[in-house]
N, CA, C and O of each residue as an XYZ file, in Angstrom:
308
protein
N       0.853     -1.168      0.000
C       0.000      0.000      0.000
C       0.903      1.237      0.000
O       1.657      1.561      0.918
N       0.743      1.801     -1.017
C       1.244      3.392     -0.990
C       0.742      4.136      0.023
O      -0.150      3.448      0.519
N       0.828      5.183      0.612
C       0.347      6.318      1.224
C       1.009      7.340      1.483
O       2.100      7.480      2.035
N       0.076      8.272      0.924
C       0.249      9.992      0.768
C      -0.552     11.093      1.808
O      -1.767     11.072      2.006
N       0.247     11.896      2.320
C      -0.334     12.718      3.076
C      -0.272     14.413      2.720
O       0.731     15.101      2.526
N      -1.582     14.779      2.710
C      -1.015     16.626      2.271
C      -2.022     17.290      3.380
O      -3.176     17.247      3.807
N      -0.706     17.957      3.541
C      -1.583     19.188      4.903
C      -1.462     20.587      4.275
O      -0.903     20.997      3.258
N      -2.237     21.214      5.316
C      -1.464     22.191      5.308
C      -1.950     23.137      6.883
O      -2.411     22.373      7.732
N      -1.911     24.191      7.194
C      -2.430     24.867      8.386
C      -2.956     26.392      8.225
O      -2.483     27.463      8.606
N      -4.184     26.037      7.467
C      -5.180     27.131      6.988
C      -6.131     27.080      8.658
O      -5.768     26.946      9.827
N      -7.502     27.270      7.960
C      -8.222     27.593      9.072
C      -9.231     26.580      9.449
O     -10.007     26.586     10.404
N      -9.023     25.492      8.273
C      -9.881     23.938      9.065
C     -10.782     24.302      8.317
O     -11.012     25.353      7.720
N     -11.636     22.655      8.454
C     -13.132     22.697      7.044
C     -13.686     22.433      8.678
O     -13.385     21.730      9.642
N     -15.008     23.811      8.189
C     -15.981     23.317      9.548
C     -16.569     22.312      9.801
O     -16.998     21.850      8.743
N     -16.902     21.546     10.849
C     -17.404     20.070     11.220
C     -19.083     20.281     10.278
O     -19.846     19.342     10.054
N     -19.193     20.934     10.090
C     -20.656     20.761      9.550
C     -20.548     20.577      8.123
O     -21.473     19.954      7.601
N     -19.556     21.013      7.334
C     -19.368     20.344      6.416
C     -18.253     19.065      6.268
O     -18.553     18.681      5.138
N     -17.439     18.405      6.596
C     -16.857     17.551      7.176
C     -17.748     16.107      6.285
O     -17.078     15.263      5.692
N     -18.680     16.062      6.313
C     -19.816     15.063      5.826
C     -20.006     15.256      4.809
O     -20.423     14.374      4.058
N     -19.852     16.048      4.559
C     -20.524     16.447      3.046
C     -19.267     16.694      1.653
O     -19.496     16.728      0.444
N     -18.045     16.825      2.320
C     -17.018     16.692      1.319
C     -16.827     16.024      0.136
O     -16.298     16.507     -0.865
N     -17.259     14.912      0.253
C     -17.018     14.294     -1.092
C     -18.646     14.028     -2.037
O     -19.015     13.499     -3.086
N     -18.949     14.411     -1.441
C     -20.979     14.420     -1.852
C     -20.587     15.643     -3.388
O     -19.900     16.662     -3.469
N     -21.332     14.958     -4.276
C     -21.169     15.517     -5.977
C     -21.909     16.948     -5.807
O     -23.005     17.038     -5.254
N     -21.243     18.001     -6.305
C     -22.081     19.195     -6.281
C     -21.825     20.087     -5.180
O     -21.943     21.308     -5.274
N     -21.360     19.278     -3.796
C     -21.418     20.147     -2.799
C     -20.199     21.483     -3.001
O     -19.131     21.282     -3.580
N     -20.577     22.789     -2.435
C     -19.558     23.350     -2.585
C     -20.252     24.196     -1.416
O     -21.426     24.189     -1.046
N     -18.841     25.133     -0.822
C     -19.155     26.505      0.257
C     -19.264     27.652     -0.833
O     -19.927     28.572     -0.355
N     -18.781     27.974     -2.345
C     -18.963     29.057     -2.633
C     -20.575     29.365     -3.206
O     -21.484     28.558     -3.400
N     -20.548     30.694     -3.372
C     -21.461     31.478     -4.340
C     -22.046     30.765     -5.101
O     -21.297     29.877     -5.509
N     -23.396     30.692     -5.650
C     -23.635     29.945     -7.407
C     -22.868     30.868     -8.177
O     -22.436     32.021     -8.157
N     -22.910     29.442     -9.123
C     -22.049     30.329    -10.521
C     -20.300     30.180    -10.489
O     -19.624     30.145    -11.518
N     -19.655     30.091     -8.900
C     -18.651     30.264     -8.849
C     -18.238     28.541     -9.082
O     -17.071     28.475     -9.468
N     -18.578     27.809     -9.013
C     -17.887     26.436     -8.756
C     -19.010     25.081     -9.037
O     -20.220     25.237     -8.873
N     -18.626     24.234     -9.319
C     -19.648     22.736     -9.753
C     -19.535     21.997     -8.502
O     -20.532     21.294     -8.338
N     -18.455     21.874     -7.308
C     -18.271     20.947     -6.498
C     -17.847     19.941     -6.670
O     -17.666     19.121     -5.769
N     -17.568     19.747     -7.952
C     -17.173     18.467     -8.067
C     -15.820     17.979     -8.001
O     -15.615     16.947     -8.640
N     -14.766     18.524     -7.323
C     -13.422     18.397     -7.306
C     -13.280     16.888     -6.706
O     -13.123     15.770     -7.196
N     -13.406     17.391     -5.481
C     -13.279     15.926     -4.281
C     -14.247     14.722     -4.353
O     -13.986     13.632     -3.844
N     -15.492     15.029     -5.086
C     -16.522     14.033     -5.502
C     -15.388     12.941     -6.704
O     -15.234     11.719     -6.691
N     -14.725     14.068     -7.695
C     -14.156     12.936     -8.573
C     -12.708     12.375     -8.239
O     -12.246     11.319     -8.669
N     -11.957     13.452     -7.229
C     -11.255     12.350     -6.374
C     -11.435     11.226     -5.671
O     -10.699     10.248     -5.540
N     -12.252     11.412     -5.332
C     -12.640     10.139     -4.366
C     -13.345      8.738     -5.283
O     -13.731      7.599     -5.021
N     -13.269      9.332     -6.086
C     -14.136      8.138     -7.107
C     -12.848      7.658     -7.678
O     -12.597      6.454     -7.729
N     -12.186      8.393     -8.025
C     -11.191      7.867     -8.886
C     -10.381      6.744     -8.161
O     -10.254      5.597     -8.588
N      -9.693      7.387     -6.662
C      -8.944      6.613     -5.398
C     -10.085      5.468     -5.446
O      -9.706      4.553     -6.177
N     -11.041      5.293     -5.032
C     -12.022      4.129     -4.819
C     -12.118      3.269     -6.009
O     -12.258      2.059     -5.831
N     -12.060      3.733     -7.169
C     -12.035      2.534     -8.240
C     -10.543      2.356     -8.862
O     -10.177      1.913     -9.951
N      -9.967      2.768     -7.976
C      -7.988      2.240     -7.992
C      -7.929      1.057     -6.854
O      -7.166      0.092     -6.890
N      -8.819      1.319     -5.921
C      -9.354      0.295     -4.924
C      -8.356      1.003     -3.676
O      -7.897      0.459     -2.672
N      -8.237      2.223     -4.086
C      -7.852      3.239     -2.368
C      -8.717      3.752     -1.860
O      -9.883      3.653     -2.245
N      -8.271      4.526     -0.717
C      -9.315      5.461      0.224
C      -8.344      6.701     -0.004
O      -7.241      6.800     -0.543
N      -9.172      7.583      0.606
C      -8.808      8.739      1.061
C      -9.668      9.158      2.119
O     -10.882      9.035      2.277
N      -8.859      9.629      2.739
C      -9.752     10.152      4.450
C      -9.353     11.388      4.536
O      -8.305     11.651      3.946
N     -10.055     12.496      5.280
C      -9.415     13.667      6.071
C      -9.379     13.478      7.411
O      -9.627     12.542      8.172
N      -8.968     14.715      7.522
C      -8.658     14.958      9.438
C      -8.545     16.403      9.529
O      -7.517     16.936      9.109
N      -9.457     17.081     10.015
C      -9.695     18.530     10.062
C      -9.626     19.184     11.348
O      -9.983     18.407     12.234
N      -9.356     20.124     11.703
C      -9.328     20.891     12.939
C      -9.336     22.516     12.834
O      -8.445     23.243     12.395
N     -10.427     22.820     13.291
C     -10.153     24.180     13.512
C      -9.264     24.761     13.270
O      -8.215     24.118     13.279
N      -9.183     26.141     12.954
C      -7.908     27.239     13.105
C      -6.705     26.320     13.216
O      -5.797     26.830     13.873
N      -6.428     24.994     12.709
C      -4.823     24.448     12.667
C      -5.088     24.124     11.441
O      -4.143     24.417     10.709
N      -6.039     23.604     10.845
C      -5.552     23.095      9.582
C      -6.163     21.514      8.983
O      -6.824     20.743      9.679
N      -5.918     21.362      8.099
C      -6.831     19.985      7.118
C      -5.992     18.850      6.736
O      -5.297     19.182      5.775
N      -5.738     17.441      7.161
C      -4.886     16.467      6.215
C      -5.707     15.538      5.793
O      -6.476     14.913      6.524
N      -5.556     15.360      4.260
C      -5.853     14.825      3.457
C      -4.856     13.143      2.944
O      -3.869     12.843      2.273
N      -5.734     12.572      3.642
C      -4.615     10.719      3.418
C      -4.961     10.196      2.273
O      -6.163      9.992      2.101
N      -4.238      9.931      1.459
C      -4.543      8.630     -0.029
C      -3.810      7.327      0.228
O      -2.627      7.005      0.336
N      -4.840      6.779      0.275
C      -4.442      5.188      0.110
C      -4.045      4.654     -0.772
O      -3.694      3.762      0.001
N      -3.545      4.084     -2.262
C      -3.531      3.350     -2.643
C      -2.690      1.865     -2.993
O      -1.518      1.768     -2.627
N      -3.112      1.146     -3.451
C      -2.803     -0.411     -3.756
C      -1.181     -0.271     -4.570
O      -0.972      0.410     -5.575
N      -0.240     -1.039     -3.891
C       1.021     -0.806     -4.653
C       1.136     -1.955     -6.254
O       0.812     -3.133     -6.400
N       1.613     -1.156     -7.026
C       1.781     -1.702     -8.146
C       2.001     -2.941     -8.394
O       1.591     -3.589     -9.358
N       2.673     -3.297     -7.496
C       3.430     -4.672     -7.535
C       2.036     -5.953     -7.130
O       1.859     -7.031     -7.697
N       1.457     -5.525     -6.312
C       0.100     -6.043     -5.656
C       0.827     -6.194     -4.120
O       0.000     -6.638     -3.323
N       1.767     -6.015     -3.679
C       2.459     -6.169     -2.129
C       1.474     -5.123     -1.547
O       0.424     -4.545     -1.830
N       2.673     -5.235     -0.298
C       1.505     -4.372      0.666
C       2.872     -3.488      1.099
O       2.859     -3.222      2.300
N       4.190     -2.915      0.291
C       4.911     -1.905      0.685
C       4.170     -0.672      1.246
O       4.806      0.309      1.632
């Protein structure tokens, strides 16, 4: 298993959206500004590679974003 981690230490995704992240369409901006569909087609893509991806969010520290996937070889490096 590969695994990738990206942070960073912005201001955190609020717990109320937290659930709703990878849901098709969802977005925090304006209409007009965005489709939502960023993390909807990440997560599809990781899932039919047969990975995950998870977050881990916190307030005012910041967001990490984990990718799972299956190593090439079929091992479990």
């Amino acid at each position: 298993m590969t695994v990738v981690a990206i942070s960073d230490t912005g201001c955190g995704i609020p717990e109320g959206n937290m659930g709703r992240l990878f849901e098709p369409f969802f977005t925090t901006k304006p209409p007009g500004v965005g489709t939502g569909l960023g993390l909807w087609m990440v997560d599809k893509i990781i899932r039919e590679s047969g990975g995950s991806i998870d977050v881990n969010s916190e307030a005012g520290k910041g967001t990490t974003f984990t990718v799972s996937l299956p190593s090439s070889d079929g091992g479990t490096q």
